[in-house]
N, C-alpha and C positions, 0 to 999 in steps of 0.2 A: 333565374339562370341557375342549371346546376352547378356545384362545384366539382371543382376539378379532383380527382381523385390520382393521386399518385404509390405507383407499389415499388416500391425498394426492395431487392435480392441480396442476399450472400450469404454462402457457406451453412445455408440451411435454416436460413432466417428470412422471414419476410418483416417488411412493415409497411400497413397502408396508413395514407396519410390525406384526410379528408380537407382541401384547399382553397374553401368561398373567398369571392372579392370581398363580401360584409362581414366575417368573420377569423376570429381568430384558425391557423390550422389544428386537427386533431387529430392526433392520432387511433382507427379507430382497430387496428391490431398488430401487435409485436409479439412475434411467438414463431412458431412451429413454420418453416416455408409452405407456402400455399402453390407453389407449381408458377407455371408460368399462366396469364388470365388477359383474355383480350377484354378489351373495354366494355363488352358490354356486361360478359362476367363480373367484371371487379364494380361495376356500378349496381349490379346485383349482388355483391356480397356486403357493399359499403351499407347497402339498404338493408339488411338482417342486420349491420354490428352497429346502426345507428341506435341511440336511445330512442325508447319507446314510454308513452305517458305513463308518468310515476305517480299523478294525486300533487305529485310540486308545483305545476302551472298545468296552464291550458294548452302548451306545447312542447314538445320533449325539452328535457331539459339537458343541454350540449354542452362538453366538458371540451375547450379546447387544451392544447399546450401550459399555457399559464391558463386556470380556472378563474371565471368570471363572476362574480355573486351577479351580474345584472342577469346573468341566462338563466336567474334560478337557482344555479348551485348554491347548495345550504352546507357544501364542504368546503375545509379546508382553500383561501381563499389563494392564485399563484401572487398576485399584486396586491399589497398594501402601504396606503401610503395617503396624505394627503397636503393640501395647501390651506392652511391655517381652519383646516376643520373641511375645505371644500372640495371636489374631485375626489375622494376616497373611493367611489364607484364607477372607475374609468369604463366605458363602451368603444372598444377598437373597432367600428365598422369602416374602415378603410383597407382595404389589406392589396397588397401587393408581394408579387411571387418570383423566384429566380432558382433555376434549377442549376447544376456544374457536375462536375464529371473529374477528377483528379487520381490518376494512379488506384484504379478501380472503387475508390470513396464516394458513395452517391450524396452531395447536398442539396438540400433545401432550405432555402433563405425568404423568411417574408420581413415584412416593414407593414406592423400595422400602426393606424393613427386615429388618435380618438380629437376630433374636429374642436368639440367644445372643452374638454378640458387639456386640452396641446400638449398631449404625453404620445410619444411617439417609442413605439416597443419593438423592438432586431429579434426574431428566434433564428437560430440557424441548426440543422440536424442533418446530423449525420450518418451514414451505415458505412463501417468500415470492412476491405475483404473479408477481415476476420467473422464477422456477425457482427460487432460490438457497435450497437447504436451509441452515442452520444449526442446531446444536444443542451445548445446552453442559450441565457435570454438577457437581456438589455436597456434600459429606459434613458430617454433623451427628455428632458423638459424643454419645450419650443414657448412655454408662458415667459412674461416680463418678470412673474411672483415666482419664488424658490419654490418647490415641492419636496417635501423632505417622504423620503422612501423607508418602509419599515419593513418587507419583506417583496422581495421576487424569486418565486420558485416553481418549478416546471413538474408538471407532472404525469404518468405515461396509466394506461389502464391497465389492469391484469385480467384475466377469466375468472367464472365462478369455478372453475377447476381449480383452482389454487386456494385453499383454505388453509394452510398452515404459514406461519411465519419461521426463520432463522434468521438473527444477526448474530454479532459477536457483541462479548463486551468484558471485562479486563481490569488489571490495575497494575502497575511497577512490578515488574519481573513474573508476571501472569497474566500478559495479553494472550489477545484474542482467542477466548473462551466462548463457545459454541453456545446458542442460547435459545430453546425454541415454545411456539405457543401456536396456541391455534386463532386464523382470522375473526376477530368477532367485531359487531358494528361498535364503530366509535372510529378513533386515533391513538395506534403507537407511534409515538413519538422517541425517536434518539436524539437528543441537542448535545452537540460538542462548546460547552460555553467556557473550557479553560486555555482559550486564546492559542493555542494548534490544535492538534486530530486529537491528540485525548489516545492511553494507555484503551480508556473505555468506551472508544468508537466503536461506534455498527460496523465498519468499514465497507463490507457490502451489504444492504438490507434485502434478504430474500421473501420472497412469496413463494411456494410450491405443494405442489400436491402434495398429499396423505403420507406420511411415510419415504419423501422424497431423501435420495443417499447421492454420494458422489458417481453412482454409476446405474440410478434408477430414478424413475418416476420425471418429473418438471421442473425448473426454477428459472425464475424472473427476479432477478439482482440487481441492485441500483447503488452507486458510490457517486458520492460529492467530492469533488476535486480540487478541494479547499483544506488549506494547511491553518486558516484560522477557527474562529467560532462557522459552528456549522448548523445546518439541520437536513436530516433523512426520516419519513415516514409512511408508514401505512395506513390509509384508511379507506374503513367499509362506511359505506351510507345505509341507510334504514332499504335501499331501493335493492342493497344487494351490492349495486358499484362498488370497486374496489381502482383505489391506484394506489401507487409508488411514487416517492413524488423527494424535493430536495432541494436544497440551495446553502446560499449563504445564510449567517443569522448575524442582523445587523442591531447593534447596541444601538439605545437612544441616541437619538441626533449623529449617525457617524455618516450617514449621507444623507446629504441637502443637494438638491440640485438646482441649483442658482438658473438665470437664462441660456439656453444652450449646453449647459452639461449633460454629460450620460454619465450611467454608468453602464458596467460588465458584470454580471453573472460568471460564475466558475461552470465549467463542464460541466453533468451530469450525466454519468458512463449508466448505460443500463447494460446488461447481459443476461441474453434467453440459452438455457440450455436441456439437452434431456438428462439430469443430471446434476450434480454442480459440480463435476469435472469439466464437462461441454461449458456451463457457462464458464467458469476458469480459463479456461484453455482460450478464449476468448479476448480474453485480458489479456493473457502472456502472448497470443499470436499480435494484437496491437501494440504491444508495449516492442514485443521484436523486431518492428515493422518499422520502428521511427530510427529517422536517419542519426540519433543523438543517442540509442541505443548502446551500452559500452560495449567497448571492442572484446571480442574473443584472442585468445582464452584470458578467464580472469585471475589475475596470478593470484597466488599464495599470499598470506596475509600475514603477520603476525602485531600482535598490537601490544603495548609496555602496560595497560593498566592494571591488567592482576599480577603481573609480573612482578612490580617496582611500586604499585602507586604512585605517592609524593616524592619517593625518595630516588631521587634524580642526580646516581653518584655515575659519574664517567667510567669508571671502569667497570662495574657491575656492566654499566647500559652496552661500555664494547665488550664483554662477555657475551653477551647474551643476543647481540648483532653477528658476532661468528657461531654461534651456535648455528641461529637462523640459519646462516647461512647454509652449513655443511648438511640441515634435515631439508633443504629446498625452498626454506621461505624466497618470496619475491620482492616482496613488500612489507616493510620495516616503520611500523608508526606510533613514533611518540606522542603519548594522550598525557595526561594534565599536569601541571606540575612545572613546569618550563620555564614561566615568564616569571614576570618580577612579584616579588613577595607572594606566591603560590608554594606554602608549607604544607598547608590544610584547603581545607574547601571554606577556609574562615576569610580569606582573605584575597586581592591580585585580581580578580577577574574584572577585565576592562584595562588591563596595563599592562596593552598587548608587545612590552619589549622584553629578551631574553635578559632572567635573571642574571646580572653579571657576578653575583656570591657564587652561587653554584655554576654557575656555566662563563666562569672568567675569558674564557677563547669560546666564545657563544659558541653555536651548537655545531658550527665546522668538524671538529675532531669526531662526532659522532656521523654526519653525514658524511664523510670522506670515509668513514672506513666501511659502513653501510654502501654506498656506489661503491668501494673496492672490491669489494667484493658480487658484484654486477647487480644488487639488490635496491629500488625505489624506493626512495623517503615519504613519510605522511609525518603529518602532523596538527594536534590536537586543537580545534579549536574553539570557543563559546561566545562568539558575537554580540549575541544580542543579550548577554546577560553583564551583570553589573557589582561586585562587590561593596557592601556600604566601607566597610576598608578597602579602597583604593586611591590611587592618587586621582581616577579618572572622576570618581565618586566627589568627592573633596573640590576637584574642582568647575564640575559642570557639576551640580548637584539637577539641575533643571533639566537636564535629560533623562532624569529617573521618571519612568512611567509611574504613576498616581492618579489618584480621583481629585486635584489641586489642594488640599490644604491637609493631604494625610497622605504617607505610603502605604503601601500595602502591608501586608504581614510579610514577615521575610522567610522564604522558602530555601534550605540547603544555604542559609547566610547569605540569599542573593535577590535584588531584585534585577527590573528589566528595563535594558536600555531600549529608550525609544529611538528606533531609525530611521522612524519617519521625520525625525527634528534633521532638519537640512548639516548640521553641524556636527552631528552625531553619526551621520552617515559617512560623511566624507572621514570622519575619525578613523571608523572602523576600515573601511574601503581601502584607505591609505595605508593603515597599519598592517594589514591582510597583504596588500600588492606587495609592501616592501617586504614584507619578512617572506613572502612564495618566492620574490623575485631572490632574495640575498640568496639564501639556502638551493636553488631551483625545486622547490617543492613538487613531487609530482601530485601529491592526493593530501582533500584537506577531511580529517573528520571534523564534522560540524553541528555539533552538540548544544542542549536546548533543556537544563536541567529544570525548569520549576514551569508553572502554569500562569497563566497571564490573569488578575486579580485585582483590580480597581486600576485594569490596565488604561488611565487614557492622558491628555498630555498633563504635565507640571504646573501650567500656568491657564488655570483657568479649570483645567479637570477634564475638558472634553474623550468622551469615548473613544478609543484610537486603534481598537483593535485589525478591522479594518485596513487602516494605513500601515500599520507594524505588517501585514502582513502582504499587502502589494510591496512595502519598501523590503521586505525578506526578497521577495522574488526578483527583484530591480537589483538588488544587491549579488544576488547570485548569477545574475543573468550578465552582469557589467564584468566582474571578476570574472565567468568563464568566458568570455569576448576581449579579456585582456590576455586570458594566457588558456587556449584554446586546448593546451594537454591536459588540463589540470583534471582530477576530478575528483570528487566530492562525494562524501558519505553524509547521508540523514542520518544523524544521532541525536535522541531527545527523550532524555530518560530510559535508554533503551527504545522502545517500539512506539513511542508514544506520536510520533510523527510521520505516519505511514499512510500515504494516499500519495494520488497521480499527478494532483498542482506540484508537491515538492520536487518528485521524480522527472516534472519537465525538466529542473533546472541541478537537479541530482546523478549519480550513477548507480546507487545503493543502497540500501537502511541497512540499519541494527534493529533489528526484530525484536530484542529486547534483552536488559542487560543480565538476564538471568541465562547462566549456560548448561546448567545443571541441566542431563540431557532427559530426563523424565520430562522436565515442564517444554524444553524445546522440542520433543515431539509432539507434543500438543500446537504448539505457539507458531513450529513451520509447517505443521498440516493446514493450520487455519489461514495463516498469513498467504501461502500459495492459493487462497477463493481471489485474489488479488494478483499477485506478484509471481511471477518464473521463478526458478531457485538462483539465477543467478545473479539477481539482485536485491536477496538475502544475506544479510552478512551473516555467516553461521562458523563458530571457532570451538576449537577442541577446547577447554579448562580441566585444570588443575583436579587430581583424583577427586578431594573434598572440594561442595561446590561453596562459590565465595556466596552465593545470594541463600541457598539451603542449608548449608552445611553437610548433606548427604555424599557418600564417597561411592563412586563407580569407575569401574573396570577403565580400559584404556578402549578396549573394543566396542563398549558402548557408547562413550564419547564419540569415539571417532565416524562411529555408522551413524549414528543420528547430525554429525556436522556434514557431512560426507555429501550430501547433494547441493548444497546450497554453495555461498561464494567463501570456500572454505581459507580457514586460516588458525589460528592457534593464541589465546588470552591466557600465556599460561608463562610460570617462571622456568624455564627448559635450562636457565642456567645451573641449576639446582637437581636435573639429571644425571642418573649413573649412563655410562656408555651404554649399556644393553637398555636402559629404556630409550635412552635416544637414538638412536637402530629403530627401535619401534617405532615411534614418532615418525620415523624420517623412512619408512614404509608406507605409511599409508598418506605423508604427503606422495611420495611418488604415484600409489595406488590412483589416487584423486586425478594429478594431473594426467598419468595415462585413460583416464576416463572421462574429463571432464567438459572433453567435447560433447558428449552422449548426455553427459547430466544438465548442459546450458543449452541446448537444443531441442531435444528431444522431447515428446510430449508426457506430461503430467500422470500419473493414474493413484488415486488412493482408493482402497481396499474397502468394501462395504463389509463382506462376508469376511470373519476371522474366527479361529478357533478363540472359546473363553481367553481373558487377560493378555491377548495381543494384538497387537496393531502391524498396518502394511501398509505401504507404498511405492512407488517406481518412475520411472521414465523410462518410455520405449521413444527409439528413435523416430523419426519422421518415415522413416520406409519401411518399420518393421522390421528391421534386421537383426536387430540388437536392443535386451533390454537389461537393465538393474533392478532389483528388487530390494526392499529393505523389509527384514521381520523381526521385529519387538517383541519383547516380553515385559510388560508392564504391570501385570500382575498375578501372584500365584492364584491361577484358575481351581474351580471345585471339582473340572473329572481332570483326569492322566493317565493316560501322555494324551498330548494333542493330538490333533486332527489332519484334515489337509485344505490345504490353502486355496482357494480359489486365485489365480492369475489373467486379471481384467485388460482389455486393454490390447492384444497382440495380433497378431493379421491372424486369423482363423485356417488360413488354406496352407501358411507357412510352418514347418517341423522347424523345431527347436531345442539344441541341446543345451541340457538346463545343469550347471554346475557350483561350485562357491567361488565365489570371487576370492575369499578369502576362509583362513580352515574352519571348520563348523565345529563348536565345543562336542565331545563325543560323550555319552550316557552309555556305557555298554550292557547295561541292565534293559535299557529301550530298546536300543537300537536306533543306528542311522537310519533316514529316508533312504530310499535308492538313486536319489540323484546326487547323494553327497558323493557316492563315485565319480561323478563327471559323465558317463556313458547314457544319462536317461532323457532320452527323445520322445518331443511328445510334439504334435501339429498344435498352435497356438487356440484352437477350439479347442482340445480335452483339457489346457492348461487353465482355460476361462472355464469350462462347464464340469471338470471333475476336481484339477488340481496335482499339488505337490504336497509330500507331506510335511508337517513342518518338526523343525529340529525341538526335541527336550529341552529348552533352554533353561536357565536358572533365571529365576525374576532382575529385574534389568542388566538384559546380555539382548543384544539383537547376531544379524548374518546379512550378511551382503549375496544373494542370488544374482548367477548373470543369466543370461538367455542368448545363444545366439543361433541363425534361423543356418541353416545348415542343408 
């Protein structure tokens, strides 16, 4: 009997997906839309993208969804796992199929079953309006014997067109750094094994042709949607084959499946584009799409920790709460230092009650004058970590995660509370509700300082990563079901916890705690291959940077925070009136724009003159766009050049002027659109360009466009 051959559409993407009753489904292309193909086409096209004999066996050898070693395959295996040495080479030939249809999302759901070793596997995939495939996998043990699982990972093919790789990869206040190579046979392998996403996750692993940029050539992108230990990789076979592939990475013994249990696999987002703008834009149309998406517009931020740090004196913090106020902050959020015996990072955490030394009328007197002045409270918080000086320490010591007869090393003087311990949970749960509920909390930052490290329980050692990491989600998922306004910032290390499992049950990340706007042009070019800007937390800091030390202009700060979900880490009480004027300009500038900047679509800059960088968002209809142009470093010829503008409806004219004033060189000269009068149809602005201003090495310009 042939199998059934299923084509999924959207937004310029196709995916066929090949569906026998005896076997697993395969996918046998995700890529480029194929048009529309009546049946006897698409069974003619499944016939060319099938394998053809390799020298492997004596019959092609078929790579489903999860890879099978029974079919041959000598890659990378999706199921590993066995029953005390037996079943290790499950055979799914039972399979059954269920197609749905939801709010333009095409699924497919099979249920295969392997008879003789009673493991029963769920894929479910999906194509979302956007393009953005995902699709994730499942095991049920149906034996009387436990089956303990050691990997389930799904994997998609790519073309021989695609020989180059990009991922990212990072450290504490220098994420996601750009990183690339060419396909060769074997496995790159990226493992996130310090217990969340890691500063130096892939976060998406690309495949793409020759030379591939954000606004040329192909890419085929893969993200794991897992905030624990992870794995993403590529590999080529000796035949040529090539996939993309991912999942979870499961520690010894952390799933045993008793009779009747399953488990769940995390997502696996794959995104095809011409580009890695197109793939991007992908992400952000999905991420926009869900009904948990945070509301527009995103107010104004400002946050106490470069501000204040530890030193949490009431009158400085109401200084600097009316400052807020009068340059437009909206949102007012006190970070660490709060709670009881919290001097230093030596000590307190886990003793989630307000210091009554320093805060004797708890934190009332600050929240009352923050709402008096019509501005949202946040407040700092670190859950799932544990000071060994605490009282909480001292007296649950058996909630500290360990390998059982040792702790870990201690990272930032802290380890990690387990929350998968039923009693540790309810601790934190409890002490979380009561102090949102006392205060009415509107937003919690929720921070994630050290890496998980002979993370498993206390009594006994077992692996736990795993659990810590279903109980994170369980934990945030009951807290925003108890107070439906609330919402929640990813912070963990900065940027070190950035993927799409978090963001179900998040409104935002910290991209990373470095603000110094040099490494944050880097850090939000790369983070938006993932994220919209508006669930970027990106903040003006202090002229000298706290993580560099290097000191920049006020215009450079602000244009490089300027698209993202902006807000300000900075001591403003310690301003003269004319720089707080300043300040309290371009918060205005922001929110009069930032309908345009949380909507609108994405575009970074391939083609730039020497030592500068670009990017933008053009609106959804073309009408309107922003521009942002860097100078990041003193280039070899001068003056520059002119700027190619990607990205714009081609048939639409556009008057192209400064958002804000352009530093003048009068030895150069200005471009001619820093007058404001220079109209150009959105093709000459893509295929000739604008010229770009003289700038002095880190100084950027905010360009608008609007279509006229």
């Amino acid at each position: 009997m042939e199998p059934v051959i299923h084509h999924f559409r959207a937004a310029g993407v196709s995916v066929v997906i090949e569906c026998p009753a005896d076997a697993l489904p395969a996918v046998l292309h995700w890529g480029p839309d194929l048009g529309p193909l009546d049946d006897r086409a698409l069974a003619a096209l499944a016939a060319s993208l099938r394998p053809r004999l390799d020298m492997t066996a004596d019959v092609p050898v078929r790579t489903g969804l999860v890879p099978e070693a029974r079919t041959g395959w000598t890659g990378m295996p999706g199921l590993t796992g066995h029953r005390a040495g037996r079943d290790w080479s499950p055979a799914f030939t039972s399979v059954t199929y269920r197609l749905a249809e939801d709010g333009g999302t095409r699924t497919l759901i099979a249920e295969a079953a392997d008879p003789r070793a009673r493991l029963t596997l769920s894929l479910t995939v999906e194509l979302h309006p956007s393009g953005l495939l995902r699709a994730r996998a499942g095991l049920r043990n149906d034996h009387d014997e436990p089956y303990a699982l050691e990997a389930l990972h799904l994997a998609l093919p790519v073309p021989a067109v695609a020989t180059e790789l990009l991922d990212l990869a990072g450290r504490w206040a220098k994420e996601r750094v750009p990183q690339r190579r060419p396909i060769t046979v074997g496995t790159h392998l990226r493992e996130g094994r310090a217990g969340r996403t890691g500063a130096d996750a892939a976060t998406v692993l690309c495949a793409t042709t020759p030379g591939a940029g954000f606004r040329r050539g192909e890419a085929w992108g893969v993200h794991v949607a897992f905030s624990g230990n992870h794995r993403a990789y590529a590999e080529r076979l000796h035949t040529g084959r090539t996939h993309l592939g991912g999942g979870e990475l499961l520690l010894p013994g952390e799933v045993t499946l008793a009779a009747g249990e399953s488990y769940r696999g995390p997502w696996v987002y794959a995104a095809y584009g011409r580009g890695l703008d197109e793939a991007a834009h992908r992400f952000h149309r999905f991420l926009r799409a869900r009904p948990s998406h945070p509301p527009a517009p995103r107010p104004v931020v400002l946050n106490t920790w470069e501000a204040v740090y530890f030193d949490h004196d009431l009158e400085r913090l109401l200084e600097l709460a009316d400052r807020a106020a009068r340059i437009g902050v909206e949102r007012f959020v006190l970070d660490d230092g709060w709670f009881r015996g919290r001097r230093d990072d030596r000590a307190g955490l886990g003793d989630w009650y307000v210091d009554e030394r320093v805060w004797p009328r708890g934190l009332g007197p600050l929240v009352e004058r923050v709402r008096a002045h019509g501005m949202r409270f946040g407040l700092w918080f670190e859950p799932e970590m544990v000071n060994p000086d605490s009282d909480l320490a001292r007296a649950h010591p058996d909630w500290i995660m360990g390998a059982g007869d040792r702790l870990p090393p201690t990272s930032r003087n802290q380890q990690v509370l387990n929350i998968a311990h039923p009693d540790a949970y309810a601790y934190v749960k409890e002490r979380l509700l009561a102090l949102i509920g006392e205060y009415d909390i509107d937003y919690v930052k929720w921070d994630h300082n050290r890496d998980l490290v002979d993370a498993g329980w206390a009594a006994g050692g077992r692996a736990a990563v795993h659990e810590q990491t279903l109980a994170l989600y369980r934990l945030l998922g009951e807290i925003r079901a108890a107070l439906p306004g609330l919402e929640i910032e990813s912070c963990s290390s900065g940027g070190a916890r950035v993927d799409l499992g978090i963001l179900e049950h998040t409104d935002r990340v910290w991209a990373s705690d470095c603000i110094d706007p040099v490494e944050r042009q880097q850090i939000m070019r790369w983070t938006g291959q993932l994220l919209p800007p508006e669930l970027i937390g990106s903040h003006i800091g202090a002229a000298r940077s706290h993580t560099t030390g290097r000191v920049h202009g006020l215009r450079f700060r602000a244009v490089t925070a300027f698209f993202g979900h902006f807000g300000l880490e900075w001591d403003i009480a310690a301003l003269t009136e004319e720089e707080l004027a300043e300040v309290a300009s371009w918060v205005a500038l922001h929110k009069q724009h930032r309908e345009l900047l949380h909507t609108g679509t994405t575009v970074r800059v391939d083609e730039v003159p020497e030592g500068f960088q670009a990017h933008g968002v053009v609106a959804e209809d073309g009408s309107e766009a922003i521009f942002a142009i860097a100078l990041l470093e003193r280039p070899p010829t001068w003056p520059p050049g002119l700027l190619r503008l990607p990205g714009l409806d081609p048939d639409t004219a556009y008057r192209v002027s400064p958002l804000v004033p352009v530093p003048s060189m009068a030895r150069h000269g200005d471009p001619e659109w820093v007058a404001g009068e220079h109209v150009l149809t959105g093709r000459a602005l893509a295929v000739s360009g604008i010229g770009v201003p003289a700038l002095s090495p880190d100084d950027a310009v905010l360009v608008r466009l609007t279509a006229v």
